[in-house]
C-alpha positions in Angstrom: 31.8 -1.6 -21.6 30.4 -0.3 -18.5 28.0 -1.4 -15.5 24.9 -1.3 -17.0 22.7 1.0 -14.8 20.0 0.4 -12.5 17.4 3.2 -11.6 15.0 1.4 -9.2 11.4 3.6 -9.3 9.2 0.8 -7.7 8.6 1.5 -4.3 5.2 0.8 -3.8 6.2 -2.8 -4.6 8.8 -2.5 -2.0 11.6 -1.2 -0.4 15.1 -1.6 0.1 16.4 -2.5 4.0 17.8 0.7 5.4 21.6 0.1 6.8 20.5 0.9 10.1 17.8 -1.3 10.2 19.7 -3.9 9.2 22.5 -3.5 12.0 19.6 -3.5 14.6 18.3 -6.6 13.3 21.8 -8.3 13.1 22.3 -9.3 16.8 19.0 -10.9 16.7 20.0 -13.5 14.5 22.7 -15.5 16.4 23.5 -13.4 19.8 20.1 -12.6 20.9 18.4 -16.1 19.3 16.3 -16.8 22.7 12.5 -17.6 21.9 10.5 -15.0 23.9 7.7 -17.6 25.5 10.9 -19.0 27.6 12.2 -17.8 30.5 15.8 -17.7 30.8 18.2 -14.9 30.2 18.6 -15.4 26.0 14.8 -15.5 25.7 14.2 -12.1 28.3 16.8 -9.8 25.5 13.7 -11.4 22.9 11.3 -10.5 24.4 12.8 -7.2 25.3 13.5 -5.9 21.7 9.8 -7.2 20.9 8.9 -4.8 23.6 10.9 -2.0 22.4 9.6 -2.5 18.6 5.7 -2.6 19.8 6.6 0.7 21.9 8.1 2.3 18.2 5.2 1.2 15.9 2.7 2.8 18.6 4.5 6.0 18.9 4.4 6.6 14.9 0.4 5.5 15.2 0.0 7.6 17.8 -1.8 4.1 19.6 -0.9 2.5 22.9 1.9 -0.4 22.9 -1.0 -3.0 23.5 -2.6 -2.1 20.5 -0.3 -3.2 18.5 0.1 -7.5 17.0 3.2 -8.6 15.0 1.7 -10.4 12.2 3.7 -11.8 8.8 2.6 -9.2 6.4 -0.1 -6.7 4.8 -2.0 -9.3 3.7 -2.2 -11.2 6.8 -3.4 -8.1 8.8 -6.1 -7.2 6.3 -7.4 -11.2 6.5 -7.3 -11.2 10.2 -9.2 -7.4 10.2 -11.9 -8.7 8.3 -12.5 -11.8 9.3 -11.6 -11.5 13.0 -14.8 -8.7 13.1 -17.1 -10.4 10.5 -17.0 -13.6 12.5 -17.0 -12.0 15.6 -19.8 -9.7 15.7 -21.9 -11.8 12.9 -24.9 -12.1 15.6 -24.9 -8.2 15.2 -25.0 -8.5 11.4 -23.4 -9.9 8.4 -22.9 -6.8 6.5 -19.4 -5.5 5.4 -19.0 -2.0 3.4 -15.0 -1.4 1.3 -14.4 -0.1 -2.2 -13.9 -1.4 -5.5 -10.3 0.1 -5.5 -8.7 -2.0 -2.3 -6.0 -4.0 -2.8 -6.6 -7.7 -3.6 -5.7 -8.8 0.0 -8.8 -7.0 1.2 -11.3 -7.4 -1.9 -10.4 -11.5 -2.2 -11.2 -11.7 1.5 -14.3 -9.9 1.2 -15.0 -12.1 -1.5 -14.5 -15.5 0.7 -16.9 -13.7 3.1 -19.4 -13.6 0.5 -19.7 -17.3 -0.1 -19.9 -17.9 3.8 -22.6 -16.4 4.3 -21.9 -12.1 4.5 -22.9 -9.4 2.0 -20.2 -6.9 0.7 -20.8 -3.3 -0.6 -18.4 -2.1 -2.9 -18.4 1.4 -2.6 -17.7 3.7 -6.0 -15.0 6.0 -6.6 -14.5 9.1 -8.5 -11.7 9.5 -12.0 -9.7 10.4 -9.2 -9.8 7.3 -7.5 -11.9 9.2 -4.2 -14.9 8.1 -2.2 -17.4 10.0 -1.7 -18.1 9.9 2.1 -22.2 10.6 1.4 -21.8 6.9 -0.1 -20.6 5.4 2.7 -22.9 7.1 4.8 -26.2 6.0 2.9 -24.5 2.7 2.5 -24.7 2.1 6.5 -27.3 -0.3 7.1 -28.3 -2.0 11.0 -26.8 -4.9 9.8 -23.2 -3.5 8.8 -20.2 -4.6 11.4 -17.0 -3.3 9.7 -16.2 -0.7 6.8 -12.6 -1.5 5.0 -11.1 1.2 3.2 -7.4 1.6 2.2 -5.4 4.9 3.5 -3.8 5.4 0.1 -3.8 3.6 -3.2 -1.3 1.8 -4.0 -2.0 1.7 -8.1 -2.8 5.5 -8.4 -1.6 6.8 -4.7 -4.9 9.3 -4.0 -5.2 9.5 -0.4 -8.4 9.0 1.3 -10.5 11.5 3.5 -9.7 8.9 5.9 -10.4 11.2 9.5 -13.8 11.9 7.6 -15.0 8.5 7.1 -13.3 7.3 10.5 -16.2 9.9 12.0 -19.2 8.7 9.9 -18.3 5.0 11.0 -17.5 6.3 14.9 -21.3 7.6 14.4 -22.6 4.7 13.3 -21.0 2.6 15.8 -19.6 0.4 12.8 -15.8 -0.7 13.3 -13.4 1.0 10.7 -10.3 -0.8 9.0 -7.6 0.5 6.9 -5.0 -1.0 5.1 -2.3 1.8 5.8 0.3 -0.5 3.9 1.2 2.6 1.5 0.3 5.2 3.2 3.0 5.3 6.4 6.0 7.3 6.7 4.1 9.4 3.9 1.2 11.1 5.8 0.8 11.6 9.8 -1.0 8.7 11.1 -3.2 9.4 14.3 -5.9 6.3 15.1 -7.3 8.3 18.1 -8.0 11.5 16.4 -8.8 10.0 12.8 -11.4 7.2 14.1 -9.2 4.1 13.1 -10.2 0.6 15.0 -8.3 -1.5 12.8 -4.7 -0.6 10.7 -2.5 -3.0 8.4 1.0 -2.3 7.8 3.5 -4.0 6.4 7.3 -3.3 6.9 8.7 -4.0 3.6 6.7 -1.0 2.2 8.8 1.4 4.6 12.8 0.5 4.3 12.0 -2.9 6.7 12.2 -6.6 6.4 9.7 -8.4 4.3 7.6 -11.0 6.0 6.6 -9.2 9.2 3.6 -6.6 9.2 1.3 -5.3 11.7 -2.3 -4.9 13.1 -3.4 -2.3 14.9 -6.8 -3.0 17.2 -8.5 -0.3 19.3 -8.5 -1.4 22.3 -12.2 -2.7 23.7 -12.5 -3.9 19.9 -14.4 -7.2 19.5 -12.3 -9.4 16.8 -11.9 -12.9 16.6 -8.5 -14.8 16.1 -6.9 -16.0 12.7 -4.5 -17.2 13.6 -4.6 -20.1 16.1 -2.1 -22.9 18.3 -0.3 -20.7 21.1 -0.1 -17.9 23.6 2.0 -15.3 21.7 0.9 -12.2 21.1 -1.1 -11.5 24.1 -2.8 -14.8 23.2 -4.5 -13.2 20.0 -1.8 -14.6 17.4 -0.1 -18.1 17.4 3.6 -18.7 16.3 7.0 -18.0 17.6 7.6 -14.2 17.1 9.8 -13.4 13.9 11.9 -11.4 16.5 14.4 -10.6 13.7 11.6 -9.3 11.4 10.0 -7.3 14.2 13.0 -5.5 15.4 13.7 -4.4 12.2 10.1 -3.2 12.0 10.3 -1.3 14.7 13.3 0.3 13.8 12.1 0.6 10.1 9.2 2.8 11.3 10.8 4.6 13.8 13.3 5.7 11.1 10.6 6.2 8.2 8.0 8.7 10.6 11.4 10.7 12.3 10.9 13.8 9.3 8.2 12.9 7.2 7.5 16.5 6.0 11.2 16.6 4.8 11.4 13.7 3.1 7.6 14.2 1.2 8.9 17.7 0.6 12.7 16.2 -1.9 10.2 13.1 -3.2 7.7 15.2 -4.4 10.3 17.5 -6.0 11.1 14.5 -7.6 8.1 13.2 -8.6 6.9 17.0 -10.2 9.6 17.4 -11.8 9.3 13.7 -13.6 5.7 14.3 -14.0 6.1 17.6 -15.9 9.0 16.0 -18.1 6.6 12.7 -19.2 3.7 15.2 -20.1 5.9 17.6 -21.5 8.1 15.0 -24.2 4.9 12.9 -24.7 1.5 13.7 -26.0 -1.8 11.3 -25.0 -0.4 10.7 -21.7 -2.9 10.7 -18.9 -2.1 11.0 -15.7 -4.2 8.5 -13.3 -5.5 9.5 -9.4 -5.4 12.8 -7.7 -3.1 15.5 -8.8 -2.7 16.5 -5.5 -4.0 14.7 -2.7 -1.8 11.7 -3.7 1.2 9.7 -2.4 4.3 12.4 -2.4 6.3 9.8 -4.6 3.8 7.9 -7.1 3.2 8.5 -10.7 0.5 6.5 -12.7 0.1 7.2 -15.9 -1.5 5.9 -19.0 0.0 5.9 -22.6 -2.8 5.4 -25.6 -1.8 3.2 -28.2 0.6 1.0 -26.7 0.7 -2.4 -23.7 1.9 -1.8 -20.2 3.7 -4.8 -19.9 6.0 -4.4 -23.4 6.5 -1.3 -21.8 8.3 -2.7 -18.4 10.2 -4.9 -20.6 11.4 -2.3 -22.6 12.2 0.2 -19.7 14.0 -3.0 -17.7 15.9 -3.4 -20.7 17.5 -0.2 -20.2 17.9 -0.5 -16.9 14.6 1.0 -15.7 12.5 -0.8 -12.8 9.0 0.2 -12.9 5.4 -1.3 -12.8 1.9 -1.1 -15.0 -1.5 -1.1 -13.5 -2.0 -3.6 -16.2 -2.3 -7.5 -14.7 -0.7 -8.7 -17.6 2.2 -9.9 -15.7 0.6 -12.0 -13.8 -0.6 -14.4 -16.5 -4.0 -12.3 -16.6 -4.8 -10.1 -19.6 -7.2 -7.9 -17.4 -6.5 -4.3 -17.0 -6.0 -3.3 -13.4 -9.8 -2.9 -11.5 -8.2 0.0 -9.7 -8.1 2.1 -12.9 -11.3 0.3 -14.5 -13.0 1.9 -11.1 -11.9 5.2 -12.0 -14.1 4.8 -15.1 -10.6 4.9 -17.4 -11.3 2.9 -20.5 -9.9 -0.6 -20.9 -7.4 0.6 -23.8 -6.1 3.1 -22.1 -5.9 1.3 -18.9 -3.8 -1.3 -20.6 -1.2 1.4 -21.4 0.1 2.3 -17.4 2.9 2.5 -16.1 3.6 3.2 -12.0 6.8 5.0 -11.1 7.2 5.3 -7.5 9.9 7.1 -6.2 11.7 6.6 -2.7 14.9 7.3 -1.0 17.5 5.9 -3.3 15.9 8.0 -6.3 18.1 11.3 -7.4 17.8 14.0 -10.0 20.2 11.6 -12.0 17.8 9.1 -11.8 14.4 11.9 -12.6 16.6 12.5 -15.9 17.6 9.3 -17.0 14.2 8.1 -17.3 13.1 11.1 -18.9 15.6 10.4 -21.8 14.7 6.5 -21.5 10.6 6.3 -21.2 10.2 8.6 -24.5 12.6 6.3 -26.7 10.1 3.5 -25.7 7.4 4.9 -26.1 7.9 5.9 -29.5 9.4 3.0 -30.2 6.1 0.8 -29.3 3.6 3.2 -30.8 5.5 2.8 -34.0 5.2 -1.0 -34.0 1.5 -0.6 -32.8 -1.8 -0.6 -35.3 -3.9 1.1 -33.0 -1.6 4.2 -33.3 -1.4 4.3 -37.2 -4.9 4.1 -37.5 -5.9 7.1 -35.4 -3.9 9.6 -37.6 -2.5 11.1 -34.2 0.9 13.3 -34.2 0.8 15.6 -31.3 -0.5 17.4 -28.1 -0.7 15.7 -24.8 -3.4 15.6 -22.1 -3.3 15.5 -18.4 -6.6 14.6 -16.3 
């Protein structure tokens, strides 16, 4: 019997290390060991390579080199974004504006600022997953210090009019975060020209190392500390530098931003031609988000009748690595808020299933799932009440 096969369509979860990014992390692990804040020979080749990796992140953000912290994730740069301006500019106000479709890192932070004292508005969204820049706008009160709103969804992938509500915060003279986590080495990234303060990336989402991410800060921006104990990072973030993580995150990016027209141009080929298959071999399928302003490589869609997480099980069964908006896997039978937001019903919303493509995907791959994902499908709605009762036997719909 042979290998059973793997087709990894999970990306937005995260990434593979690239080869080269490895090899430039390698040496940092037992020739080039020195901790930066010393000053003998070891330690100067650290601090070095942290130099060189700052100088690579800014390039692709088209930021300067000392706008850039080293941080240990996503999560960790949204926290410090959030907080670091709420509690630093809460003499000016206590008022915070994001959406209800961020990404837990940022809504469960808002949420802590709630019970200390701040007041959140959680802006709408359209079926598409969009905000509406007049909301944000008429949201804008004299008491508002920071506006948080992702680049790109990382459930549905719709892209946000970012540069637009960068401008009506720049107006206001509000600060304006975004959690870029999805969004990089997929869309051109200017903070200068799109009114960014604050970014978050995290280099695991882009072919790096997991545990090291990275906040960008305009400079002149008035943010408070989360992280305290020692001098590093310019004094703004305590700990020894992952210097391993951080070289490969500089790599990582350099890599993932060198042709990003030419590699969204073969993933979207991908993705459209996976897209057409699903909606073509299996009727009420919905597809969730944007149909076109939307991450190159990211399919949501929603299945009536059936339960996301059966359906991972099923599809990882065969081989298949995918995710559901659902929250069923972890422990909570709650469909996912991203989707609720986009005013899809909770039945439905129960029945998702992310694909996102990335650079080990092929047209092998594209065709293997399309002969896979309808077996299952089937196969559930057969065992599923809910299907027998509503007398359905055909036709397909796409928002």
């Amino acid at each position: 019997m042979g290998e059973k096969r793997t087709v990894y369509m999970d990306h937005s979860a995260t990434t593979y290390v690239k080869r080269d990014v490895l090899d430039a992390m390698v040496p940092y692990f037992t020739e080039h060991f020195g901790n930066p804040s010393s000053i003998y020979h070891i330690a100067r080749d650290s601090k070095k390579a942290i130099d060189i990796a700052r100088a690579q992140v800014a390039k692709a953000l088209s930021a300067e080199p000392d706008e850039i912290y080293f941080t240990s994730g996503g999560s960790e740069s949204d926290n410090w974004a959030i907080k670091g301006v709420a509690y630093a500019n809460k003499k000016k106000g206590n008022h915070i504006i994001t959406t209800k479709i961020e990404h837990h890192a940022v809504i469960h932070t808002c949420e802590y600022l709630e019970k200390n004292g701040f007041e959140v508005t959680y802006l709408p969204v359209d079926k598409y997953g969009l905000v509406d820049p007049a909301d944000l706008e008429k949201a804008i009160t004299d008491k508002t210090v920071l506006i948080s709103i992702m680049y790109a969804n990382n459930e549905i992938g719709t892209i946000e009019p970012i540069a637009e509500l960068g401008a009506i915060a720049r107006k206001h003279k509000v600060y304006f975060h975004t959690d870029a986590v999805q969004a990089i080495g997929n869309v051109q990234i200017d903070v200068k020209a799109q009114n960014i303060d604050l970014l978050s990336l995290s280099a695991h989402k882009f072919y790096g190392p997991k545990g090291t991410g990275v906040l960008y800060i305009r400079k002149g921006t008035k943010i408070d500390n989360l992280v305290h104990g020692g001098g590093q990072e310019r004094r703004r973030r305590a700990g020894t530098e992952n210097i391993v993580g951080i070289v490969g995150c500089g790599k990582a990016i350099e890599l993932v931003t060198a042709d990003i027209e030419g590699h969204n141009k073969r993933i979207r080929a991908l993705r459209d031609r996976l897209l057409s298959g699903i909606v073509a071999k299996i009727p009420d399928a919905y597809l969730n988000g944007h149909p076109g302003k939307r991450l190159p490589g990211n399919i949501n869609i929603s299945f009536e009748f059936i339960e996301g997480e059966s359906m991972l099980l099923w599809l990882d069964d065969e081989g298949i690595c995918a995710s559901t908006g659902s929250a069923c896997t972890s422990g909570s039978l709650e469909p996912s808020h991203v989707l609720l937001a986009t005013g899809l019903p909770v039945e439905i919303s129960h029945g998702s299933l992310r694909l996102t493509l990335g650079d080990v995907n092929t047209d092998a791959d594209v065709d293997f799932v399309l002969e896979v994902l309808p077996k299952v499908v089937t196969r559930l709605r057969e065992m599923s009440p809910l299907y027998h009762k509503s007398g359905k036997d055909g036709g397909c719909n796409v928002q």
